[in-house]
N, CA, C and O of each residue as an XYZ file, in Angstrom:
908
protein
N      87.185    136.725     23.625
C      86.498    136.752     24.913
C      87.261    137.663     25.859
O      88.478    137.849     25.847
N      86.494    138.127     26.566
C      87.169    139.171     27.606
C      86.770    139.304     28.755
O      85.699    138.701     28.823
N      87.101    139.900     30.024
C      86.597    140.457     31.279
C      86.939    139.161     32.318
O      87.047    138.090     31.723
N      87.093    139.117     33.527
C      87.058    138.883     34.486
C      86.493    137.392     35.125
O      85.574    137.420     35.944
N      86.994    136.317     34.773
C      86.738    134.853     35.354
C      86.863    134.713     36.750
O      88.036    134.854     37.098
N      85.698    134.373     38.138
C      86.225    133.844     39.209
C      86.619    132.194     39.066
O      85.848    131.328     38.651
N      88.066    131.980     39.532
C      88.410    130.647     39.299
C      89.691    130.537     40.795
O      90.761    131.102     41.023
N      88.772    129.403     41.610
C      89.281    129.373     42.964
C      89.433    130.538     43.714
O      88.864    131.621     43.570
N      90.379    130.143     44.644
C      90.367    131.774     45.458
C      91.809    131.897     46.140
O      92.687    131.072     46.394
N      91.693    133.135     46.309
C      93.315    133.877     46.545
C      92.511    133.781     48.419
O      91.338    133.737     48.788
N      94.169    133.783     49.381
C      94.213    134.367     50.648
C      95.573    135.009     50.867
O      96.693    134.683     50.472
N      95.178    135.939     51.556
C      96.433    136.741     51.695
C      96.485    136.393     53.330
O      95.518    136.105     54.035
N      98.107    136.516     53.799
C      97.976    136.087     54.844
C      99.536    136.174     55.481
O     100.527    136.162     54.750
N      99.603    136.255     56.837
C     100.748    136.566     57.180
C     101.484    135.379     57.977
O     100.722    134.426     58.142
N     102.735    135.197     58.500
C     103.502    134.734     58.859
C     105.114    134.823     59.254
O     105.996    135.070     58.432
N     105.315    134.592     60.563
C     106.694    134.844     61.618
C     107.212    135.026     60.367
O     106.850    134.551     59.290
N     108.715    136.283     60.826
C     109.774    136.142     59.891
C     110.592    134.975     60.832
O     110.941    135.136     62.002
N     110.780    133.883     60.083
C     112.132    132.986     60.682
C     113.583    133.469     60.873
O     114.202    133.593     59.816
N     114.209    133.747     61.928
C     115.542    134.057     61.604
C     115.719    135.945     62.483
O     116.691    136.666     62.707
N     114.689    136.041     62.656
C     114.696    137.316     63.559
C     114.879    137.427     64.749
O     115.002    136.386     65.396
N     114.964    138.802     65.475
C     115.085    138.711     67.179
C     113.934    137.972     67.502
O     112.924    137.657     66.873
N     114.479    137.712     69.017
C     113.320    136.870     69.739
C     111.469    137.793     69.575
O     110.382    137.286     69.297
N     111.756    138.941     69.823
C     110.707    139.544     70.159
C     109.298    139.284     68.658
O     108.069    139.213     68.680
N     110.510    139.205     67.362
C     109.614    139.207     66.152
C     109.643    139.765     65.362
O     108.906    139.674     64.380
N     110.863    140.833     65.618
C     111.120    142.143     64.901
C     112.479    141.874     63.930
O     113.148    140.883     64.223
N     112.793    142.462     63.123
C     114.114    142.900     62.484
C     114.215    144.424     62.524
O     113.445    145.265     62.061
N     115.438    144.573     63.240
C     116.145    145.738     63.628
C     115.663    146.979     62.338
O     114.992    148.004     62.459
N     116.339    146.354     61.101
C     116.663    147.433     60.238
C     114.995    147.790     59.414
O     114.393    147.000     58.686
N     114.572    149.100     59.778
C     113.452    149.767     59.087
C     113.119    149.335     57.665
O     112.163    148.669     57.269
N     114.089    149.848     57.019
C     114.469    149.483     55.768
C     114.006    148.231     55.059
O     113.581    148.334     53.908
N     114.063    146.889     55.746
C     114.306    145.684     55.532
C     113.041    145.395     54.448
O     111.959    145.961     54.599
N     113.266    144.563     53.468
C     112.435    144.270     52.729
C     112.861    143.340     51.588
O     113.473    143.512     50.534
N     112.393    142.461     52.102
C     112.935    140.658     51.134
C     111.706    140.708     50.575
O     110.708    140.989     51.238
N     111.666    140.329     48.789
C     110.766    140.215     48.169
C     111.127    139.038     46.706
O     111.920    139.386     45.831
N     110.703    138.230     46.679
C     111.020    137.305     46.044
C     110.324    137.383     44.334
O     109.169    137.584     43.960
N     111.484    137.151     43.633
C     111.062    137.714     41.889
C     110.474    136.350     41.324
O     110.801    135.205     41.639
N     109.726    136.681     40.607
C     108.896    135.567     40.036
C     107.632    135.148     40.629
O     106.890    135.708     41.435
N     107.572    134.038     40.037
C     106.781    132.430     40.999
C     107.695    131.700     41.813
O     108.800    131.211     41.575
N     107.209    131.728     42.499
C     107.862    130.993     43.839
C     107.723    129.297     43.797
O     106.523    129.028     43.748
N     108.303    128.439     43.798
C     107.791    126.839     43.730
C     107.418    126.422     44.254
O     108.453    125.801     44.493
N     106.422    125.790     45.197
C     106.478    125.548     46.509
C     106.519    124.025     46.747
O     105.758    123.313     47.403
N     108.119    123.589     45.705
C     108.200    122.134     45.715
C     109.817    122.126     46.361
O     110.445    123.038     46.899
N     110.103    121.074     46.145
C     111.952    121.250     46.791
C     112.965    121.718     45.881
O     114.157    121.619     46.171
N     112.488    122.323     44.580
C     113.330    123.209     43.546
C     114.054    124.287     43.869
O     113.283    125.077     44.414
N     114.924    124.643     43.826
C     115.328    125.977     44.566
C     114.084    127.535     43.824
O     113.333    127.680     42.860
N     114.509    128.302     44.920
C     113.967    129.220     44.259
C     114.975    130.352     43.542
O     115.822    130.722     44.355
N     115.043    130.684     42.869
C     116.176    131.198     41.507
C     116.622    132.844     42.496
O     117.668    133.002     43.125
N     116.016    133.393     42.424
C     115.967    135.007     42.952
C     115.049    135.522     43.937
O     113.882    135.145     44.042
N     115.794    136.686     44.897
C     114.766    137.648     45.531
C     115.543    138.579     45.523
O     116.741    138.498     45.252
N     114.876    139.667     45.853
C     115.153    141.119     46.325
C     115.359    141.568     47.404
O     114.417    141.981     48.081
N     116.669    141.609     47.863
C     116.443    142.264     49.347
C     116.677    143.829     49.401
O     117.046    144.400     48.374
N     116.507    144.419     50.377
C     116.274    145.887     50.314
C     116.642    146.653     51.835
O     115.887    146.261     52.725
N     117.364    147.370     52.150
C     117.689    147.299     53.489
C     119.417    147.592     54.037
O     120.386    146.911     53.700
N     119.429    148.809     54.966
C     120.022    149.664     55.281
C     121.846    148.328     55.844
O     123.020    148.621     55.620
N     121.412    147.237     56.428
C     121.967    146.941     57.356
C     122.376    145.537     56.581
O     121.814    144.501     56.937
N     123.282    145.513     55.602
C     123.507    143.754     55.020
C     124.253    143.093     55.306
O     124.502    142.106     54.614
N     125.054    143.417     56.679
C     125.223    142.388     57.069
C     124.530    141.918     58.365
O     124.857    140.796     58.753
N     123.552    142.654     59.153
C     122.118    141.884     59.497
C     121.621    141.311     58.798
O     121.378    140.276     59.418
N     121.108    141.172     57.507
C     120.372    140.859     56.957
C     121.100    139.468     56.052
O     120.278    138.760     55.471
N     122.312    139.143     55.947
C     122.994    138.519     56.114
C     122.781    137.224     57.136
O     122.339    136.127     56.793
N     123.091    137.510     58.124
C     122.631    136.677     59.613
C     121.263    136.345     59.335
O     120.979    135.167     59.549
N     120.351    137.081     58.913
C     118.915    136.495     58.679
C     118.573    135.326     57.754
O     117.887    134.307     57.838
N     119.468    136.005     56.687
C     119.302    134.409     55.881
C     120.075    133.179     56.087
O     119.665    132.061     55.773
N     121.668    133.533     56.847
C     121.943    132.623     57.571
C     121.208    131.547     58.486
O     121.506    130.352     58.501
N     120.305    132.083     59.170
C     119.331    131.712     60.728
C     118.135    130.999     59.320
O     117.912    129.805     59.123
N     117.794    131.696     58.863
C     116.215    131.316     58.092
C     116.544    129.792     57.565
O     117.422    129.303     56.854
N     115.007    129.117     58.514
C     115.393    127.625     58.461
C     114.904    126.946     56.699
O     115.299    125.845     56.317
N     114.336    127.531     56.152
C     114.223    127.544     54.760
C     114.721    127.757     53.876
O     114.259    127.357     52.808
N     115.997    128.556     53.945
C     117.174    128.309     53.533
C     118.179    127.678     53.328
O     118.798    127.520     54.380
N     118.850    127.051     52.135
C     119.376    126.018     52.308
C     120.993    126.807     51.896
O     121.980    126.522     52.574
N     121.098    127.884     50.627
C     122.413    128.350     50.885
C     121.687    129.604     49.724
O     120.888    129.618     48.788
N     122.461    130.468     50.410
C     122.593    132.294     48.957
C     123.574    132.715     48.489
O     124.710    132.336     48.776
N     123.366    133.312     47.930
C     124.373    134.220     46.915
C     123.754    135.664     46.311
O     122.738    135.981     45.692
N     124.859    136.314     46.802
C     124.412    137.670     46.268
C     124.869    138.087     44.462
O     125.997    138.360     44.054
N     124.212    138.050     44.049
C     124.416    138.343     42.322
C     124.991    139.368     41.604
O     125.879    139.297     40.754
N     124.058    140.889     42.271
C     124.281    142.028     42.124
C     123.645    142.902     43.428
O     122.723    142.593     44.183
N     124.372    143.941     43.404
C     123.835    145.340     44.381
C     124.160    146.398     43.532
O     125.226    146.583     42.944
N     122.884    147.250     43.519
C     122.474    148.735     43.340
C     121.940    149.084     44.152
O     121.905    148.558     45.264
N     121.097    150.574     43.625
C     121.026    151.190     44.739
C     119.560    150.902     44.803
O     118.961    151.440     45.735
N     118.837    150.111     43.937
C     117.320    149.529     44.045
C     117.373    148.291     45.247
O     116.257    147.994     45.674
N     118.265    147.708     45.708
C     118.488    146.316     46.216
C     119.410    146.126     45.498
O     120.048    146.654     44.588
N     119.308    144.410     46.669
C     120.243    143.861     46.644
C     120.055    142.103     45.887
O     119.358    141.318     46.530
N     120.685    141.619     44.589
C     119.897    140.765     44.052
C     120.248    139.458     44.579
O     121.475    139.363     44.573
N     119.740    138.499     44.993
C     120.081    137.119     45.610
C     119.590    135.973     44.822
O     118.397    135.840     44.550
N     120.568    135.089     44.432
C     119.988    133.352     44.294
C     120.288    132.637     45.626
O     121.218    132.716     46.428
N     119.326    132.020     45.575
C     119.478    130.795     46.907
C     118.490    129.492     46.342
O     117.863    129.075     45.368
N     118.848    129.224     47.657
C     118.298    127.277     47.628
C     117.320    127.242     48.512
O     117.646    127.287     49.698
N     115.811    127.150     48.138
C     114.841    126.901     48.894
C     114.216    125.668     49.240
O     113.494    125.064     48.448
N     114.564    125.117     50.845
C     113.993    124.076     51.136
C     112.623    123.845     51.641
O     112.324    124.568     52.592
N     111.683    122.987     51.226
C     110.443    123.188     52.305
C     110.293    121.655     52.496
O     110.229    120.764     51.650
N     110.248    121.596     54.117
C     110.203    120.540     55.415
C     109.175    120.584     55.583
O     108.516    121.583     55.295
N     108.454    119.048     56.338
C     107.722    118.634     56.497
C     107.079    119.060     57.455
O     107.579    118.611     58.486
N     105.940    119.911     57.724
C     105.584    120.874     58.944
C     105.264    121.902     58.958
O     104.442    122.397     59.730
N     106.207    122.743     57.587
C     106.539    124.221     57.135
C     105.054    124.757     56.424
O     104.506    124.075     55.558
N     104.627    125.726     56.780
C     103.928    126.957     55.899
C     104.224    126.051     53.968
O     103.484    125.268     53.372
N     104.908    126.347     53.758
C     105.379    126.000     52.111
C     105.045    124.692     52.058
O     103.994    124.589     51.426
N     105.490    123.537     52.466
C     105.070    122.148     52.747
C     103.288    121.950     52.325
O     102.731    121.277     51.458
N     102.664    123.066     53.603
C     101.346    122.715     53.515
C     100.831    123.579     52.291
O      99.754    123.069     51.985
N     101.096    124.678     51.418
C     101.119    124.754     50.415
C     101.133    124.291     49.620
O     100.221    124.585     48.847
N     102.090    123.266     49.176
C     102.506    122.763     48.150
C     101.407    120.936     48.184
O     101.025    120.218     47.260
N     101.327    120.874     48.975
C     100.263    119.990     49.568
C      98.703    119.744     48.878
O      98.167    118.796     48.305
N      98.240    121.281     49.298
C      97.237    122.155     49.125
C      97.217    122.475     47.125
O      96.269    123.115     46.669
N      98.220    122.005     46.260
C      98.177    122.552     45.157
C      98.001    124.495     45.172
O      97.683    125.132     44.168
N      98.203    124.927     46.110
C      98.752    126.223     46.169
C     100.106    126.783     45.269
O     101.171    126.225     45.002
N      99.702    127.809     45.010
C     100.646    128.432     44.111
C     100.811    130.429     44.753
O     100.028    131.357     44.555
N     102.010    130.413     45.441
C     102.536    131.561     45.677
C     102.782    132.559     44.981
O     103.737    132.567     44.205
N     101.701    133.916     45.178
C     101.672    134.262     43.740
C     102.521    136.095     44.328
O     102.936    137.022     43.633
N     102.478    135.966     45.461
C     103.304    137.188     45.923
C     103.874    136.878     47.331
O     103.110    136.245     48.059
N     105.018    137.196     47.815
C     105.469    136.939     48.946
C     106.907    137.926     49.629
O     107.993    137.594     49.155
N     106.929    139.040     50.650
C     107.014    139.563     50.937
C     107.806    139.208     52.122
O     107.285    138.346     52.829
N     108.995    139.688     52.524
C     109.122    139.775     54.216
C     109.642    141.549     54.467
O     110.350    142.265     53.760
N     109.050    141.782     55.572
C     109.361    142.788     56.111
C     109.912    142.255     57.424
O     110.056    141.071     57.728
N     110.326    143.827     58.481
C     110.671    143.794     59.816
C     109.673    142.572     60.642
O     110.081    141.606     61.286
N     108.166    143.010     60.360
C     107.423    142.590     61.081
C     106.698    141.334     60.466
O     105.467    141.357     60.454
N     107.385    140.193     59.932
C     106.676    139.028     58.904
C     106.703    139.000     57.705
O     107.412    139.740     57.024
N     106.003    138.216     57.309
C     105.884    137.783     56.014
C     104.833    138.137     55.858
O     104.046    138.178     56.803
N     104.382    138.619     54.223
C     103.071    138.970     53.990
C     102.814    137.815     52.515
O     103.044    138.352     51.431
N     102.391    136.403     52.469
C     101.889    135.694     50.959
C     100.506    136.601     50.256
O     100.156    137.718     50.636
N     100.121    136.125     49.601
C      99.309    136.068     48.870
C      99.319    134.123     47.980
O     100.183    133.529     47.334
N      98.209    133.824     48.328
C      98.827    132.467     47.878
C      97.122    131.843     46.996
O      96.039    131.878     47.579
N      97.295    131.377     45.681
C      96.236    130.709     45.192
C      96.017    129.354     45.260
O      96.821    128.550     44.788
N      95.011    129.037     45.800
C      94.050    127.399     45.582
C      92.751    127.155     44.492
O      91.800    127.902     44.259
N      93.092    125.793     43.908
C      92.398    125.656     42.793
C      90.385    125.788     43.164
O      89.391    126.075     42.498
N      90.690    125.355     44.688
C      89.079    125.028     45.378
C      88.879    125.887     47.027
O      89.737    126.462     47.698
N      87.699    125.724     47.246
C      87.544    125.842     48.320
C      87.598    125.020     49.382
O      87.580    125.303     50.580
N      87.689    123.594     48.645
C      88.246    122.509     49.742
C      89.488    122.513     49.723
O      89.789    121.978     50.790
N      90.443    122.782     49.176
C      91.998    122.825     48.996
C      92.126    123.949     49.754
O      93.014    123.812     50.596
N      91.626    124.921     49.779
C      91.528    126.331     50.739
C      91.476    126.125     52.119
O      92.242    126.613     52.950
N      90.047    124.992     52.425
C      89.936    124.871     54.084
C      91.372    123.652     54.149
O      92.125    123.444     55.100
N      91.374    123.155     53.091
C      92.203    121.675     54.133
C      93.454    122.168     54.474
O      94.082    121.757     55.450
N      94.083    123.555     53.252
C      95.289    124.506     54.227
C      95.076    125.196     55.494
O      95.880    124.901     56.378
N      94.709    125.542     55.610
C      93.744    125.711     57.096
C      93.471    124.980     57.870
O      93.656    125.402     59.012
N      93.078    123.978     57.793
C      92.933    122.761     58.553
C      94.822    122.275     59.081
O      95.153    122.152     60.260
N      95.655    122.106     58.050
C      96.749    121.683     58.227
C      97.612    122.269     58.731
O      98.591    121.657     59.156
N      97.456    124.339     58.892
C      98.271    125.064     59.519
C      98.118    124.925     61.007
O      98.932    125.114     61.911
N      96.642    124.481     61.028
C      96.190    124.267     62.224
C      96.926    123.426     63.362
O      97.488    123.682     64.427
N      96.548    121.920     62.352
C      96.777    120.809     62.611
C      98.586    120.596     63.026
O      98.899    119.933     64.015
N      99.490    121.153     62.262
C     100.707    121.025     62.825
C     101.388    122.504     63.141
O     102.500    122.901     62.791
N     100.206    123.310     64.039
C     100.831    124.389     64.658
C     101.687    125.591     64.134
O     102.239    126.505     64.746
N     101.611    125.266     62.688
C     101.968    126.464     61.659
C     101.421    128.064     62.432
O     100.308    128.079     62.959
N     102.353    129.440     62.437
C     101.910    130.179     62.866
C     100.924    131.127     61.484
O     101.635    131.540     60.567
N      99.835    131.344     61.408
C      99.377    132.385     60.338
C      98.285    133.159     60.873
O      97.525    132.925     61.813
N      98.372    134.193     60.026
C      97.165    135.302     60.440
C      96.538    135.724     59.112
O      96.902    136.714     58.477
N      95.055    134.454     58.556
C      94.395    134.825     57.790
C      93.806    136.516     57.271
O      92.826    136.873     57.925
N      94.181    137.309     56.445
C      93.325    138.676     56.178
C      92.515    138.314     55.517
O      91.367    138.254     55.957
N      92.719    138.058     54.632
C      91.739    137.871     52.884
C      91.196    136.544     52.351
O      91.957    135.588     52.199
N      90.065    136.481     52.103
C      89.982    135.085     51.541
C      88.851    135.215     50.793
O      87.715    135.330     51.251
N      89.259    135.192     49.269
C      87.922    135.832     48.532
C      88.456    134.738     47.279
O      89.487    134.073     47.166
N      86.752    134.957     46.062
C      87.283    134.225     44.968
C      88.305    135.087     44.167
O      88.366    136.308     44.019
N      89.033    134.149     43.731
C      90.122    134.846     42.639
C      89.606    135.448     41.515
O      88.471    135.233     41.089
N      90.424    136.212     41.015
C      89.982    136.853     39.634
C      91.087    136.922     38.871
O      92.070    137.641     39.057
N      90.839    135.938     37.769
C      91.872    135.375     36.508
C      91.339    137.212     35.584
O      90.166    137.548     35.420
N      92.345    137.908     35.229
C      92.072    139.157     34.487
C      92.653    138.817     33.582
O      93.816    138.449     33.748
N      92.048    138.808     32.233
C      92.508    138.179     30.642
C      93.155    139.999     30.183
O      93.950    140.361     29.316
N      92.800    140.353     30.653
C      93.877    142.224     30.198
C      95.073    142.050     30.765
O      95.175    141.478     31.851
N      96.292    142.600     29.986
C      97.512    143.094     30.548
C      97.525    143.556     32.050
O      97.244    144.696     32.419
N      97.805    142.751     32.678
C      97.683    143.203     34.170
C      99.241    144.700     34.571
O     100.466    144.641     34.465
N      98.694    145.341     34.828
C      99.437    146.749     35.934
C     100.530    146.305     36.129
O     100.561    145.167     36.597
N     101.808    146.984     35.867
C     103.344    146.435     36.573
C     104.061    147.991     37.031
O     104.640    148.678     36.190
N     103.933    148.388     38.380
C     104.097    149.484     38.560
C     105.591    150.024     38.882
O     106.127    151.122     39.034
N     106.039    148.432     38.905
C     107.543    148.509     39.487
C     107.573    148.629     40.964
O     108.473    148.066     41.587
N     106.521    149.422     41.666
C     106.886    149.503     43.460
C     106.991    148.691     44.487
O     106.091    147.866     44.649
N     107.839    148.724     45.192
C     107.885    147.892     46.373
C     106.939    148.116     46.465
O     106.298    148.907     45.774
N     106.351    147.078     47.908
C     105.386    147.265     48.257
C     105.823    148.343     50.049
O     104.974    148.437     50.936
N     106.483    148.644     50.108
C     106.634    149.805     51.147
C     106.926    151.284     50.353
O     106.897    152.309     51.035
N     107.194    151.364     48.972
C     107.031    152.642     48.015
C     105.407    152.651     47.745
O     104.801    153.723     47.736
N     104.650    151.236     47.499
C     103.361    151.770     47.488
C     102.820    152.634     48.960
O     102.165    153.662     49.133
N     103.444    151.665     49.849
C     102.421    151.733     51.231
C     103.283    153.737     51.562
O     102.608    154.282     52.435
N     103.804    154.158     51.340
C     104.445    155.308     51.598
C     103.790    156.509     50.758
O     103.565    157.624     51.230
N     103.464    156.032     49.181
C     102.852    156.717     48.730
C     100.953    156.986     48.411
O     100.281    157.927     47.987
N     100.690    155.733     48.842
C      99.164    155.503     49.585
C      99.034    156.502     50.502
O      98.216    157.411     50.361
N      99.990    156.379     51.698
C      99.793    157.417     52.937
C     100.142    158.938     52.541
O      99.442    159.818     53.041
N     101.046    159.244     51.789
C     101.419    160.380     51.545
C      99.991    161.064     50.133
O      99.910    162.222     49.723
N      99.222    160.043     49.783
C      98.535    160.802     48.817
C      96.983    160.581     49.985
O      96.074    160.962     49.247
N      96.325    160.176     51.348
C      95.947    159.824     51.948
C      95.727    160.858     52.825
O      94.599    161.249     53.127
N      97.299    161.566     53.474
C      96.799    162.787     54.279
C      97.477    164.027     53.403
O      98.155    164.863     54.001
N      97.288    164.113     52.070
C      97.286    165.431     51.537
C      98.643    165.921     51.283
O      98.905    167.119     51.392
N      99.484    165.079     50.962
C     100.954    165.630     50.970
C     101.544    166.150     49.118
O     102.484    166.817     48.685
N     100.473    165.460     48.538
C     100.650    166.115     47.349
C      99.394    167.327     47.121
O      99.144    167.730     45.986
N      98.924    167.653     47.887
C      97.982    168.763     47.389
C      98.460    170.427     47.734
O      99.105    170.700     48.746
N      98.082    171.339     46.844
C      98.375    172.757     47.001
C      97.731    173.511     47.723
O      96.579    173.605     47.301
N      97.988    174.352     48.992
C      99.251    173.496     49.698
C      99.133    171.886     50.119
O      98.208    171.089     49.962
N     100.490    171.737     50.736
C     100.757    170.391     51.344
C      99.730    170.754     52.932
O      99.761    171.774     53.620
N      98.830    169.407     53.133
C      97.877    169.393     53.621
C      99.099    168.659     55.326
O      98.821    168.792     56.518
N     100.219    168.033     54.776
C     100.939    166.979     55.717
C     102.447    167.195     55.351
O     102.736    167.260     54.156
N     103.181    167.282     56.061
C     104.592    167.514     55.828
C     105.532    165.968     55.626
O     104.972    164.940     56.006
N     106.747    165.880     55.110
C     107.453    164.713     55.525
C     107.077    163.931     56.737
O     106.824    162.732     56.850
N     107.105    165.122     57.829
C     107.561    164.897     59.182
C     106.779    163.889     59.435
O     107.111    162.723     59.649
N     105.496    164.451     59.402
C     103.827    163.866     59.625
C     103.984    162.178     59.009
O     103.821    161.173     59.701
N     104.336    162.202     57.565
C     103.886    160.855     57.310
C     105.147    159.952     57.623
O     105.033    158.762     57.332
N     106.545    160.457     58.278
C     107.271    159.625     58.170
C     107.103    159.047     59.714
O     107.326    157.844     59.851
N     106.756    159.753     60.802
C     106.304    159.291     61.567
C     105.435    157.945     61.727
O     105.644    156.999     62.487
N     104.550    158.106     60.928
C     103.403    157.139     60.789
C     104.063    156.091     60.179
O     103.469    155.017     60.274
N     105.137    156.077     59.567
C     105.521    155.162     59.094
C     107.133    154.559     59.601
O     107.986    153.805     59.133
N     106.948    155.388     60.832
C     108.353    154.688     61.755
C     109.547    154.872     60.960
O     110.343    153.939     61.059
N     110.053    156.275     59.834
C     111.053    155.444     59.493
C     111.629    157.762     59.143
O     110.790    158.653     59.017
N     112.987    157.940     59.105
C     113.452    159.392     59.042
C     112.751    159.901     57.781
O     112.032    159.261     57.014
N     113.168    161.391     57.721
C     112.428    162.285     56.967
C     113.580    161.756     55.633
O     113.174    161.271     54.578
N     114.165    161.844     55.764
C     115.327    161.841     54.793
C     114.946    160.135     53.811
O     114.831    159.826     52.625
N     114.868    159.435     55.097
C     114.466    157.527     54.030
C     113.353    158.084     53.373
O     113.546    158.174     52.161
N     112.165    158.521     53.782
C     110.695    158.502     53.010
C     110.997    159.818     51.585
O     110.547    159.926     50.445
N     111.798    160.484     52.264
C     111.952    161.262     50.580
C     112.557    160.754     49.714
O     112.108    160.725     48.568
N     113.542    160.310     49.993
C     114.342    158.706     48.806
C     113.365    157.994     48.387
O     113.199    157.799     47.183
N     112.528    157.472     49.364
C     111.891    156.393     48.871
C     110.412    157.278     48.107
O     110.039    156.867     47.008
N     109.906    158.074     48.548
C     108.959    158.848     46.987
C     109.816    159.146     46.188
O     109.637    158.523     45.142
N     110.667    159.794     46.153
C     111.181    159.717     44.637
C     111.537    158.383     44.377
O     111.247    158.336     43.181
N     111.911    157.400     44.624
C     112.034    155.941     43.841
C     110.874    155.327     43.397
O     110.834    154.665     42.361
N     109.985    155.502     44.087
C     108.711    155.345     43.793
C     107.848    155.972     42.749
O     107.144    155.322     41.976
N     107.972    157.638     42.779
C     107.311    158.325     41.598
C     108.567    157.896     40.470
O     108.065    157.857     39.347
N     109.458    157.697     40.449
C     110.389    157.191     39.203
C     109.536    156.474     38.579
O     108.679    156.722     37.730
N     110.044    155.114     39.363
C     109.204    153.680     39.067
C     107.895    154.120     38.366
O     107.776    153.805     37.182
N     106.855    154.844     38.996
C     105.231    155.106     38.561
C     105.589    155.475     37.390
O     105.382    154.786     36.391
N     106.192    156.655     37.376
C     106.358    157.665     36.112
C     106.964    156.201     34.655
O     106.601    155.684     33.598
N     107.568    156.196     35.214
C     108.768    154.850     34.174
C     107.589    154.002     33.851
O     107.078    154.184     32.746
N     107.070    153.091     34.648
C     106.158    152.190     34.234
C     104.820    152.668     33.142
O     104.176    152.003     32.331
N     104.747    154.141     33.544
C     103.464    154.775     32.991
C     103.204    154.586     31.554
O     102.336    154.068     30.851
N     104.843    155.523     31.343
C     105.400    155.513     30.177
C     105.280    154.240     29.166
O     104.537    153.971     28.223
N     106.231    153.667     29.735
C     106.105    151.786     29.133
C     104.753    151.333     28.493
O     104.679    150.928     27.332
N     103.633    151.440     29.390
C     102.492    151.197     29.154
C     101.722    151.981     27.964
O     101.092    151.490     27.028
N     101.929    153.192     28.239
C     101.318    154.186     27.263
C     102.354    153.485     25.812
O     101.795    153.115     24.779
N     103.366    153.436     25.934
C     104.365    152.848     24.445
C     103.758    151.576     23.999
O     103.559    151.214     22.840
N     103.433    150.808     25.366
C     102.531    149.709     24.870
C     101.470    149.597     23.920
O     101.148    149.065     22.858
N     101.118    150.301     24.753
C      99.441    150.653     23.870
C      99.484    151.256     22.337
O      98.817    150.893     21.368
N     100.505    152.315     22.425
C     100.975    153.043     21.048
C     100.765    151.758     20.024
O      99.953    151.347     19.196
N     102.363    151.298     20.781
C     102.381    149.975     19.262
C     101.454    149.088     19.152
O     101.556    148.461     18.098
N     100.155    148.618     20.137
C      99.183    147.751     19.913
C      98.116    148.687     19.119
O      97.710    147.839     18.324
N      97.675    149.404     18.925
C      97.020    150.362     17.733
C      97.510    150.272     16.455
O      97.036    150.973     15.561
């Protein structure tokens, strides 16, 4: 059997970074906490994330402050990130709480400068509103985007390797013409748009076309040996 099952539904959706300046922001451009795996959203710790980001010992203080944190450890650093185990608590009140509540399952989760970005699955559409109902209900901060049925894909799903700020960099850079002959948009142009020096966004396309290129590969070898 093959192709495409809707079964419950995904929302993507945002939320405060905890542990930041007052205003809402984190200083460092760069910044980018991304958590490896499945996430639990029970009182298990969570094993690993990725942090990413110019400034570590800001970013340091952040996970210090972050009330969901219970203690970290840094594992390894390269020049991809920085690798972390910690201890994830979720309190009675919390975003994760009403998740885990909800039979939700965190299936991507993100912090940048400006929040958190989930992606989070429910088995129903009543398990869907009653998270909603409950972010409500105890003043949880969120900003619903997406709320569609899920799609269980029985094919090898895509692993591209990219952050998701190497995608969002190379979206924009293939968007206003920066790979076309000529270049339709310079560095300058898209690094602007993306708040961050000429010099970070060229690091970060080449880490990015790596990653693409690398993953491509993999896949195509995949396929080889499944023939």
């Amino acid at each position: 059997m093959t192709g495409d099952h809707a079964s419950g539904y995904e929302v993507e959706l945002g939320h405060p970074l905890a542990g930041a300046s007052p205003d809402g922001t984190f200083e460092d451009p760069e910044f980018e906490l991304t958590f490896v795996g499945g996430i639990p959203v029970t009182d298990e710790p969570v094993p690993y994330f990725v942090a990413r980001g110019s400034d570590r010992e800001a970013l340091d203080d952040l996970l210090d402050d972050h009330a969901s944190i219970e203690r970290f450890e840094p594992v390894s650093d390269g020049p991809e990130g920085r690798l972390y185990r910690c201890e994830w608590a979720t309190r009675d009140g919390d975003i994760l709480s009403a998740i885990r509540e909800c039979d939700g399952i965190v299936r991507r989760m993100v912090g940048t400068r400006y929040g958190w970005s989930l992606s989070v699955y429910f088995p129903s559409n009543e398990l869907t509103t009653r998270f909603h109902d409950a972010c409500l209900s105890r003043d949880i901060d969120i900003d619903v985007r997406r709320v569609e049925p899920a799609r269980l894909d029985e094919r090898h799903p895509p692993d591209t390797g990219l952050s998701e700020k190497q995608l969002t960099a190379l979206r924009l850079a293939f968007e206003r013409g920066y790979f076309e002959t000529p270049k339709e948009a310079g560095l300058d142009d898209i690094a602007s748009r993306l708040g961050i020096t000429e010099q970070a966004l060229s690091q970060r396309l080449r880490r990015a076309l790596r990653n693409l290129v690398g993953s491509t590969i993999d896949d195509l070898d995949r396929g080889s040996r499944s023939e």
